[in-house]
N, C-alpha and C positions, 0 to 999 in steps of 0.2 A: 416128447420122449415116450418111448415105448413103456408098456405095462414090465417087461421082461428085464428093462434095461434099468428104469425104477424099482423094481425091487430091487435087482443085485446092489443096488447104490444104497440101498437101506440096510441091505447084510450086510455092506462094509461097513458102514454108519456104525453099528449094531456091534459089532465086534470091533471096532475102534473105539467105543465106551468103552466095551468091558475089560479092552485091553486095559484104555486107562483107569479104570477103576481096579484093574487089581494092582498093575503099580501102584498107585494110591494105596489103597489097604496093605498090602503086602512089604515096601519099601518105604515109600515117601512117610507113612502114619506111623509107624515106628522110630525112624530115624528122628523127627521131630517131636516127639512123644519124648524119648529117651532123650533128646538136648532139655527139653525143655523140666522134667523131670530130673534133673542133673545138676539146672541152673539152680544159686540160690546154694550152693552146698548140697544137694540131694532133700531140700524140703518137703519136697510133691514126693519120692520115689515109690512110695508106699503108692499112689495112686496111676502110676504108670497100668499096669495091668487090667485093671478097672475100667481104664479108659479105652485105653485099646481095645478090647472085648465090646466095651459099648459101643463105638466106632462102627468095626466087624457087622456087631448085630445091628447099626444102623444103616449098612451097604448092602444089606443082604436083599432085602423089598427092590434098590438100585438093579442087581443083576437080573430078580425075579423080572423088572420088569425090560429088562434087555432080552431077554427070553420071550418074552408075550409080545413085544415090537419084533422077532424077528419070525412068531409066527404073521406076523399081521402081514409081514414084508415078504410070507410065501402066500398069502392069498391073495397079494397086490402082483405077485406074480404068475397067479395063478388066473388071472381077470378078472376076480374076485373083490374090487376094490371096497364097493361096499353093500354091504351084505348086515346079516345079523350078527355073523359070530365077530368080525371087525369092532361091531360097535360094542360085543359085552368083551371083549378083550381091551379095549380103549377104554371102558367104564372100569373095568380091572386095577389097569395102570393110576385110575384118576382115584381109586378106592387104596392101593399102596402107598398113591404120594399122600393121601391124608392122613392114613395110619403111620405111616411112616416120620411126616412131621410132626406129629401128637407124641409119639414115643421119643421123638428126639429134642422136644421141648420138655415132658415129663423126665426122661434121663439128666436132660442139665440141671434141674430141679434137685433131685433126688440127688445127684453129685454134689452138689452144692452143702446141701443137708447136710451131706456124709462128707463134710468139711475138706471135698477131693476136688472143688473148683472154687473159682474167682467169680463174684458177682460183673464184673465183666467182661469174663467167657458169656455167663447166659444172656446180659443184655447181647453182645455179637452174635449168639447163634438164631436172635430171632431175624436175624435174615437169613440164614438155612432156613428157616418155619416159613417167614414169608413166602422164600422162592420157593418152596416145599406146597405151601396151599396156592400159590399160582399154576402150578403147574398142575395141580389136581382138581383146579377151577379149569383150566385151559381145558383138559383132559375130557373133563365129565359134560363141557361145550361140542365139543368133536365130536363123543360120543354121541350126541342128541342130534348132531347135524349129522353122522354115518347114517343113522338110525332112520331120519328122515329120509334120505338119499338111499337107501338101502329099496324105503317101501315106494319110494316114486319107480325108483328103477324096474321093481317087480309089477307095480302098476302099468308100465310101461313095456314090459315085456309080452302082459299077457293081453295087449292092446294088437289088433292086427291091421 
């Protein structure tokens, strides 16, 4: 496969998350939010908005890093494959998915506290966390192998 033809596959890739992640945030996380907020007689309703919000501010690192993969997907198209900025943009991403799963391990906590969740909402969200620090293990992997591959290739370039 071409360098040209891989990256546009990764632009689609790229905006085919983000599409579905704002259906997600925007539709689907409300709509279920508000059933489930509902159930029960209106028990939770006070916690609807709370949650939503923290949701929102937990998708937000999700976009940033749909953003930083679709610059990576212009220097993969640019023959750029690996280079150094690849790899601190791939360290990027692996540095969001841990912040990101920390904040949303510490949020089900603090919901909890504030008597706005179920002890088993937070056991379930630790596999968001897990898949959250997988992904940020994978990431910060990648990044060390761009990294290496980056400095062979320039070793290699300046070889005649």
């Amino acid at each position: 496969m071409k360098q040209k033809t891989l990256s546009n596959w990764l632009k689609l890739i790229v905006i085919v998350l983000a599409i579905c992640g704002l259906v997600i945030c925007l539709l689907i996380l409300p709509v279920i939010g508000r059933n489930i907020a509902l159930a029960e007689n209106g028990e939770f309703d006070y916690a609807f908005w709370p949650w939503l919000i923290f949701l929102w501010l937990f998708a937000l690192p999700c976009f940033a890093a749909c953003v930083i993969g679709w610059k990576i997907a212009v220097n993969i198209g640019r023959d750029r494959s690996f280079c150094d900025e690849n790899a601190k943009l791939i360290s990027l991403i692996a540095i969001l998915a841990a912040a990101d799963s920390a904040f949303f391990f510490v949020g089900n906590i603090v919901m909890l506290f504030l008597n706005m969740s179920h002890p088993g909402i937070v056991l379930g969200s630790w596999l968001c966390v897990l898949i959250g620090a997988a992904i940020s293990i994978g990431m910060a992997c990648l990044s060390h192998l761009v990294r290496k591959a980056a400095k062979l290739q320039e070793e290699n370039d300046l070889t005649v």
